[in-house]
C-alpha positions, 0 to 999 in steps of 0.5 A: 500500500505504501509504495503504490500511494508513493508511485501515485503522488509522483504521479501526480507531481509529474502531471502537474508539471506537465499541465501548461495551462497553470503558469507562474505569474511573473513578477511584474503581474504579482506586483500589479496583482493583474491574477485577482481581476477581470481586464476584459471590463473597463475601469469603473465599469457600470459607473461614469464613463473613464476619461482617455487622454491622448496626446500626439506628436507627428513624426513624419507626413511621408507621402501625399496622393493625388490619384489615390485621395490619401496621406501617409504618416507616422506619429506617436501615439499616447495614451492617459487613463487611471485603472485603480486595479494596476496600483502598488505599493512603492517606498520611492513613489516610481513608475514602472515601465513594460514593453508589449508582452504585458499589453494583452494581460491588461485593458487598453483603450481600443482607439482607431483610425477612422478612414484609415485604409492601412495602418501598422505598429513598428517591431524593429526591432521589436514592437514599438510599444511602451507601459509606464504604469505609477503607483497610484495606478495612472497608466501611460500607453504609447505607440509608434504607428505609421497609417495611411488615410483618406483625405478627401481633396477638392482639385478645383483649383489645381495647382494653386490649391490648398488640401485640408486634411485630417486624421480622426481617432475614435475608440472602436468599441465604448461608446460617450457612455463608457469612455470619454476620449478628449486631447491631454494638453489641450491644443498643445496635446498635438506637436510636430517635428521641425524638419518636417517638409514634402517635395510639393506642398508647404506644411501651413499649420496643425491642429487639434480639435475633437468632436462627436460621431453618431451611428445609428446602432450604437450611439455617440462616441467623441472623435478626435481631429488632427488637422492640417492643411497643404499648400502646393507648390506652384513653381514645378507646374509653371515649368511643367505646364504653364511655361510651355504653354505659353511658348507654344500659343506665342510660337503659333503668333510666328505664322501671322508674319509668313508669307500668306502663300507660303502653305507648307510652312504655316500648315506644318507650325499650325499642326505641330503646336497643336500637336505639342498642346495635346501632348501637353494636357496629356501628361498633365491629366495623367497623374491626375485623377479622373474627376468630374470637374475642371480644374484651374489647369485644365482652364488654363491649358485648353483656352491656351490651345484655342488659341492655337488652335485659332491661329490654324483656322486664321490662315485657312481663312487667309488662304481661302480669301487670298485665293479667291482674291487673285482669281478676281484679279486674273480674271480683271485682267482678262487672261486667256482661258490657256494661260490662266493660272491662279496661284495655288496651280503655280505653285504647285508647278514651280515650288515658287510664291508668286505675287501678282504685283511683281510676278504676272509675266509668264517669264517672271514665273519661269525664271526663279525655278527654271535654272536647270533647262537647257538653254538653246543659244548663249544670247538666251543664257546672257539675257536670262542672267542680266534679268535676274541680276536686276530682278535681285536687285529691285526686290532687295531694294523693296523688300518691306513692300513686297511683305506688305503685299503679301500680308492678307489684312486678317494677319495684320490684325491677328498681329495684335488682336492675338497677343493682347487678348491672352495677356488679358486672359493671363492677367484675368486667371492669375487673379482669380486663383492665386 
């Protein structure tokens, strides 16, 4: 009997040791006598709400995103309250300090980000977490969190416009009635970093304010705000954007004093700074997001391309009524119906402009383009060079009113009418949105 009572109390030694669910308390929960109570209930549970102290110091705003309405951020977050059940005894009246390991032994308050699309705690090289808990039971909790959040922008006046946003916390689960959230200092519960900045936006101000959020199911709860607002960068788009822009509508004025008959010149600058003004509002819409709206850029851009596109549809004018122009003129003059040729057909044969005031004589037009034909006699070659000779002469000599003739009265009025109505518009859009 003695020895099978001896083999079954070592037995049950053996079990005990055996069973992991019974582990010895640490030392620090011992202290904090976290065994003798119930953490899963709030302080003072059943009674007034408990007050939560929060406090917030932004470490870094590290990216703002235009196309996906969001801010990214990383900030310390702290937490104040009382919890009467975590006071011990101290001869010295010091606070002791924990990492993580002790967080999920206790109650914490269950704050969260509202809007938050991703949000981490760092754990390099272990969680950033820290407990200070003093002796009369006033607990400090703070974190090391890096969220990202929308930020609902208004683009109406992109690029000189101002962002406002703001990152809320809320607690997720107690409601006013059970716990009240309100910022520890006051207004200088929120502080920054003095080496913040972004590469596009000026950091004009941080704020704090709180506030209450209804839900329908569940009540009232407090809500705290950390506000602050952006100020873009407006010298980037001007060289992106805007300068090129106005190089391209002046660029297109250059076809106001070429020769009006000089078709493959003025069509190919028209068609190419309007291709350059599309490739332009492409690049700009592209790292924009496809709101519903205009924004200030785009007014800026696609008035600037009427303007080019005006420019095109100016010398179709010019050349339509110039055309029609010279057939009245011929036909004055009563040319044969064999040699009639206006002077779209002439320049097709020769690749010459002629203008009706020099150029009318048959030999006028052969003699620039036809340097290449045989000549038949000598005579004919001597009476050719003399004729050009003097040909040179008289148009070096007249070379201001032969451009004068050859400018249609819609390009000299385009010369001014153009420049100084997008002044205007310039002088008219920077005013209303800067």
């Amino acid at each position: 009997p003695f020895f099978f009572l001896f083999k079954h109390s070592k037995r049950e030694i053996k079990m005990r040791k055996l069973d992991s669910t019974k582990v010895r308390p640490l030392k620090s929960e011992q202290l904090l006598h976290i065994e003798d109570h119930d953490f899963a209930l709030r302080p003072g549970f059943g009674g007034s709400p408990i007050p939560v102290g929060i406090d917030v110091q932004v470490e870094s705003i590290d990216s703002i995103s235009e196309v996906d309405m969001d801010f990214t951020m990383t900030l310390y977050l702290r937490h104040y309250w009382k919890d009467e059940r975590l006071s011990f005894r101290s001869n010295k009246n010091k606070s002791m300090t924990f990492d993580g390991r002790l967080i999920k032994k206790i109650w914490v308050p269950d704050v969260f980000f509202v809007h938050s699309k991703r949000s981490f705690i760092h754990d390099t090289t272990v969680e950033n977490i820290m407990l200070r808990v003093y002796p009369d039971g006033n607990v400090l909790f703070s974190l090391r969190i890096t969220v990202s959040a929308m930020c609902f922008m208004d683009f109406s006046r992109f690029p000189l416009d101002t962002q406002n946003c703001s990152l809320e916390l809320e607690s997720y689960a107690y409601n006013e009635d059970d716990l009240m959230l309100y910022w520890k200092h006051g207004n200088k519960s929120l502080s920054t970093d003095e080496h913040i900045s972004l590469s596009q936006f000026f950091i004009e101000e941080f704020s704090a304010s709180s506030g209450l959020a209804f839900y329908s199911s569940t009540g009232w709860y407090n809500r705290l705000f950390i506000n602050f607002a952006l100020r873009r960068h407006i010298f980037f788009f001007v060289l992106q954007s805007y300068f090129p822009a106005m190089l391209m509508v002046m660029l297109s004025w250059v076809s106001f004093w070429i020769d009006r008959r000089a078709v493959p010149a003025r069509v190919s600058l028209g068609i190419t700074t309007v291709l350059t003004m599309s490739t332009i509002m492409t690049g700009v819409s592209a790292s924009m997001p496809q709101v519903s709206y205009i924004k200030a850029v785009d007014v800026y851009l696609w008035i600037s391309f009427l303007f080019v596109f005006l420019s095109v549809i100016e010398y179709a004018a010019v050349n339509y009524l110039t055309t029609i122009e010279e057939r009245k003129q011929l036909k004055k003059r009563g040319k044969a119906s064999g040699m009639y040729i206006d002077a779209v057909q002439a320049m097709a044969f020769d690749g010459c402009f002629h203008d009706t005031d020099v150029d009318m004589d048959l030999s006028a037009f052969s003699e620039p383009c036809e340097e290449s034909e045989t000549r038949t006699s000598e005579t004919n070659l001597s009476n050719a060079d003399t004729t050009r000779l003097k040909r040179k002469r008289s148009l070096k000599g007249s070379v201001g009113r032969i451009i004068l003739q050859n400018n249609h009265a819609i390009d000299t009025y385009s010369r001014i009418i153009f420049p100084s109505v997008y002044i205007v518009f310039n002088f008219f859009y920077w005013g209303l949105y800067m």
